[in-house]
N, C-alpha and C positions, 0 to 999 in steps of 0.2 A: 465472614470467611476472608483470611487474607490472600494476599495474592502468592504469597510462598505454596499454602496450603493446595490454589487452584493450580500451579505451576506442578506440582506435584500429582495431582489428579490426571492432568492431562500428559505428563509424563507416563504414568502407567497405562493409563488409554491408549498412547501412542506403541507404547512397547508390546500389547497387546495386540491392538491392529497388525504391527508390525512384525508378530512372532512368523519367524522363520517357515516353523513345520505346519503355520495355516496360508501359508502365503506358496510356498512350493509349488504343490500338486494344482491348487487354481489354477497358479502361473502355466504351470505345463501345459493343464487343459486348455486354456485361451489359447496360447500358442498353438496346441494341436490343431482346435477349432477352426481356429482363422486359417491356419496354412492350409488343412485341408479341402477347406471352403473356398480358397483363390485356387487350390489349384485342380477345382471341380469346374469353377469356372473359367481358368485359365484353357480346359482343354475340350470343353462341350460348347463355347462361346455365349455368346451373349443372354442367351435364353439361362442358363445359370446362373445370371449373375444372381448377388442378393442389392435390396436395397438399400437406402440407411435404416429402417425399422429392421430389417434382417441383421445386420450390424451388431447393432444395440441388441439385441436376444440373444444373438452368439457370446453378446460376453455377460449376459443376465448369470447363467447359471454358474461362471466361475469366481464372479465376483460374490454370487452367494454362499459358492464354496468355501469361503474364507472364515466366515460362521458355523460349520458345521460342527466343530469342534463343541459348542456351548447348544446351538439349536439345531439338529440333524433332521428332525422332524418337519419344519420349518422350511429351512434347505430341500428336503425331497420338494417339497408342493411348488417350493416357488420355481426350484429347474423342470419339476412335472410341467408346470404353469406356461414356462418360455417355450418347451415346445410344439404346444396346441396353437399356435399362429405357423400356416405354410410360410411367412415371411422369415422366421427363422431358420430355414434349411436342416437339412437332415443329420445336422453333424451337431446340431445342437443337443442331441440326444447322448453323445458322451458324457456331458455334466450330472444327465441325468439316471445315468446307467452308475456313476460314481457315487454320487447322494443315494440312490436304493443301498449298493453294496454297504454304505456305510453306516445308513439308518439300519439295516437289518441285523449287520455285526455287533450294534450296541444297543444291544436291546428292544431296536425300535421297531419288532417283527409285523404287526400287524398293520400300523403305518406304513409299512414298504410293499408288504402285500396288497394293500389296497390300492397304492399307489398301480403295483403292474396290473392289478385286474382293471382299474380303470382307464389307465393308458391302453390297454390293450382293447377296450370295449368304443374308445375312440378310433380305432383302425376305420369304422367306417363311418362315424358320426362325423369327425372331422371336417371327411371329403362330402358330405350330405349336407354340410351346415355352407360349406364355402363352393356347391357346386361342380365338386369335383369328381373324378371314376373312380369309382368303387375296387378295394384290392382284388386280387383275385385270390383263388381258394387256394393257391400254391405260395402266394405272398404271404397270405394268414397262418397256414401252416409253418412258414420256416420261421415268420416271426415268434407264434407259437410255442415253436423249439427252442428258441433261442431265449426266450422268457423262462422257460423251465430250465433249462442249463444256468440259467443265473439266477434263479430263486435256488436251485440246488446246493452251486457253491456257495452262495452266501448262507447257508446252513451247513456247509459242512465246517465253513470256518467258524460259523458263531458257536458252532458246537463243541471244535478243537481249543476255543478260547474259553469255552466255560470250564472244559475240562481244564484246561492252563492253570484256569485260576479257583478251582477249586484244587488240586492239587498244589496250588502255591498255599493258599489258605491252609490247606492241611498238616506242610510244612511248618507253616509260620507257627498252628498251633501247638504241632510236637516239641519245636524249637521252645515254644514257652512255656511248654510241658517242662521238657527238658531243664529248663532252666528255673523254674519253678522247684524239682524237686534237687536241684545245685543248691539253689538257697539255701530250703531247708534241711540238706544231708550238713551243710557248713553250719548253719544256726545250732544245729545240734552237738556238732564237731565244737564249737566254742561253749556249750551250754556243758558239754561234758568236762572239758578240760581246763575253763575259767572253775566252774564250779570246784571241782577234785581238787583243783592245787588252790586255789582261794579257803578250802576250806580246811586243807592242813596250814594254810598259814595262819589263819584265822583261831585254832585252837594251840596251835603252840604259842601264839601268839601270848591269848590265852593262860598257857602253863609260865612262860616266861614272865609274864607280870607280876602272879601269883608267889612269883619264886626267885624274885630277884632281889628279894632282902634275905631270906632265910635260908635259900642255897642258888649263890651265883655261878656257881660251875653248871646245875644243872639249866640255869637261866640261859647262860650261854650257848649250852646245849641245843636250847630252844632256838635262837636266833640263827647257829646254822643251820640248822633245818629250815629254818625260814628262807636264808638266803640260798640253800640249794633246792629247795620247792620251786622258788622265785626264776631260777636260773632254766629249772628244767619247763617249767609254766613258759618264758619267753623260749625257752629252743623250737617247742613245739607250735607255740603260735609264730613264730616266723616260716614253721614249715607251710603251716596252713597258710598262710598270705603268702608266701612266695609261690602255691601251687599255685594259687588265685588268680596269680601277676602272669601266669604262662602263656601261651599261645596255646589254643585248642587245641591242637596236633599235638602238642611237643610233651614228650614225656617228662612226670615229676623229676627234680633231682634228687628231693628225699623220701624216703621212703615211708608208706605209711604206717601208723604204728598199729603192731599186734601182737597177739600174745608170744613173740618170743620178748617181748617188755613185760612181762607177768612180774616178775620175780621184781624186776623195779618198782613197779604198781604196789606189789606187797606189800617190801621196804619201806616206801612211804608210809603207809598206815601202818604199820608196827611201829615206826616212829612214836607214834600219838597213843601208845601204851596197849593197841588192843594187839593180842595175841592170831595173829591170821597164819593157817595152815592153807596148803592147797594138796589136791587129791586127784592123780588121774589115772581114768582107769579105760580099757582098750588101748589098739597101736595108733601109737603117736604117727600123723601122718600130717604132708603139707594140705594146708586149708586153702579154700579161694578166695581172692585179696579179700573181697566184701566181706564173707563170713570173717574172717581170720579182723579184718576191721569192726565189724559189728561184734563180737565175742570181744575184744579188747576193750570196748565203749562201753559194754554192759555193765562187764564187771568193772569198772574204773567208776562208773555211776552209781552200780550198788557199794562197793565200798565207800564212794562219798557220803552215801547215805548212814551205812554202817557209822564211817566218824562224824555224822554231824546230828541224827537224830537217835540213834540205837541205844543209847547210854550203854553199849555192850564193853563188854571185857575180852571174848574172844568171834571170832568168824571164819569162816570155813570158806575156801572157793573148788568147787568140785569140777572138774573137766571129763565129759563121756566123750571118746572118740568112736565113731559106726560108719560103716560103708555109704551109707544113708543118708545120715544127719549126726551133727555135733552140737552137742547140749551141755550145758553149764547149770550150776547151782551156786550161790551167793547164800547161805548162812549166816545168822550170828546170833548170839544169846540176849539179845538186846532186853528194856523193860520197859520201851517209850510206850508212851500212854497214846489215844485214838488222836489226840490230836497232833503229836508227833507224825504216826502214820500218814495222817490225812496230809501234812507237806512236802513228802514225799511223792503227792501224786504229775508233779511236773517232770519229775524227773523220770519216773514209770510210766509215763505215756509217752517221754522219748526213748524210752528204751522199748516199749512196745511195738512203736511204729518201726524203727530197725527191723525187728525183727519179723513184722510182719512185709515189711520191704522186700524181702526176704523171701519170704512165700513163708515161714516160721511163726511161730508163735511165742509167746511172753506172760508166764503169773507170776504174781507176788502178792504178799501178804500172810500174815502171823503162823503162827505154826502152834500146832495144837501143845509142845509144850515148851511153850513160850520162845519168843524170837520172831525173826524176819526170814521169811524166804523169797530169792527170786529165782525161778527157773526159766529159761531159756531153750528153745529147741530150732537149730537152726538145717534147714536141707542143703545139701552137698548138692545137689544138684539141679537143674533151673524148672522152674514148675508152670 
């Protein structure tokens, strides 16, 4: 071991020792102890004095209080300890009325307890053992009292502190509740809208290769589409990081997307040759941010599906508006084979969880002649 090493040890030893908030309330107590003690004997005369063994005891239980922090248990017996000697004086019993309060606050209920039943079963052992008068029944009574008034409060606080901090805990867990389903509402926010515009870039990409010797006009074609895919893929994830980057309070500055973005969503995939109509039937009415968010995601997800596994040619998106609940249908004439289907199931489990988030529900899967369906039912109102 070098000597930097031990120099280092005994620095945190010392800082230890040293800390402030165990060093305080000792401090207090020694000083209450002793003033109170000169000026017991200051005004009764000599017969009060203490001796130097009475001395030394008055400051046993403050200098032990400086440990309680790490041994509280400890601490009680050894201040119970200092004032079973009459050479001690009766003010040595502060220290020790502190160490109970403290051991019982943290835990340490039945240590503390046994401590006052025993301290109090010495009321007459004490004076039997050193020769001395026996209390009387009026001393044992108020002490009595006084013992129960301080097992009381020291329960009524050990109680307000479990409450404390079971209620802090309970917080803390909501809070990573909370933040728990932040994550994953955002993990999916990027799995819907990397995926969509990744995967029109990805097939024009695609048509332009295809088509860039035998027709360059339609080649080019392709490549603006890429770079306006490209363009509206970065608008959107700048919104989403910049919401990220906020201050919990502070309201987004941009807004989130929802189906009044339908009609763009379309565009995009008709881009990529499949024919997409959209159908709505009931009165068009404002949604709540969430549904009008989750109804925007669905379908942006099933139509990715639509262009990347459906081999289809055309697809339908149907919008039911009701007092109730708002429901959608995602269509398309697709001819993907089972194992097509089956990679689509990452994307329908985050479309499902939405919508069961939701209190709503989510199927999908083939339709009896032939295609893909996904329907959607979402509640207007909180369940």
């Amino acid at each position: 071991m070098t000597v930097a090493s031990l120099e280092s040890r005994w620095s945190r030893a010392l800082d230890r020792v040293l800390d402030r908030r165990d060093l305080l309330l000792p401090g207090v107590l020694l000083v209450l102890q002793y003033g109170l003690s000169a000026g017991t004997a200051h005004r009764h005369g000599s017969h009060a004095h203490l001796d130097a063994l009475g001395w030394v005891l008055l400051a046993v239980g403050p200098l032990a209080l400086t440990a309680v922090r790490r041994h509280p248990v400890a601490v009680l017996w050894v201040c119970f300890a200092a004032t079973l000697s009459p050479h001690g004086g009766r003010f040595a019993y502060l220290s020790l009325i502190v160490s109970f309060f403290l051991a019982a606050t943290r835990g340490h209920r039945w240590a503390a307890w046994s401590a006052i039943a025993i301290g109090y079963s010495t009321l007459w052992l004490v004076p039997l053992v050193y020769g001395q008068a026996q209390p009387t029944l009026q001393a044992s009574v108020i002490l009595a009292s006084w013992l129960a008034v301080l097992v009381v409060v020291a329960e009524v606080v050990r109680t307000r502190q479990e409450r404390t901090a079971t209620a802090a805990a309970a917080r803390h867990f909501d809070e990573q509740h909370r933040a728990s389903r932040q994550r994953l509402s955002t993990a999916r926010d990027l799995h819907d809208v990397i995926g969509h515009h990744i995967s029109l870039i990805a097939v024009q990409a695609g048509v332009g290769l295809d088509l860039m010797d035998s027709d360059p006009e339609q080649a080019r074609a392709s490549l603006r589409t890429i770079r306006d895919v490209s363009r509206e893929a970065l608008d959107e994830l700048r919104s989403m990081l910049a919401a990220l980057r906020q201050e919990d309070d502070e309201a987004p500055r941009a807004p989130a997307p929802g189906l009044s973005r339908l009609e763009a969503l379309v565009d995009s995939t008709r881009r990529l040759g499949i024919a997409v109509t959209t159908r709505v039937t009931g009165t068009v009415t404002a949604l709540p941010a969430s549904v009008d968010l989750a109804a925007y995601r669905i379908v942006q997800e099933s139509l990715t599906n639509v262009a990347r596994h459906a081999n289809a040619s055309r697809a339908t998106v149907v919008l039911r508006y009701d007092h109730e609940a708002f429901a959608l249908d995602v269509c398309d004439d697709g001819r993907g084979g089972p194992a097509d289907a089956a990679s689509r199931g990452s994307g329908i489990t985050g479309m499902r969880e939405r919508a069961e988030a939701l209190g709503g529900s989510l199927d999908a899967g083939p339709t009896s002649g032939g295609g893909f369906r996904v329907r959607a039912t979402l509640p207007l109102r909180a369940t």
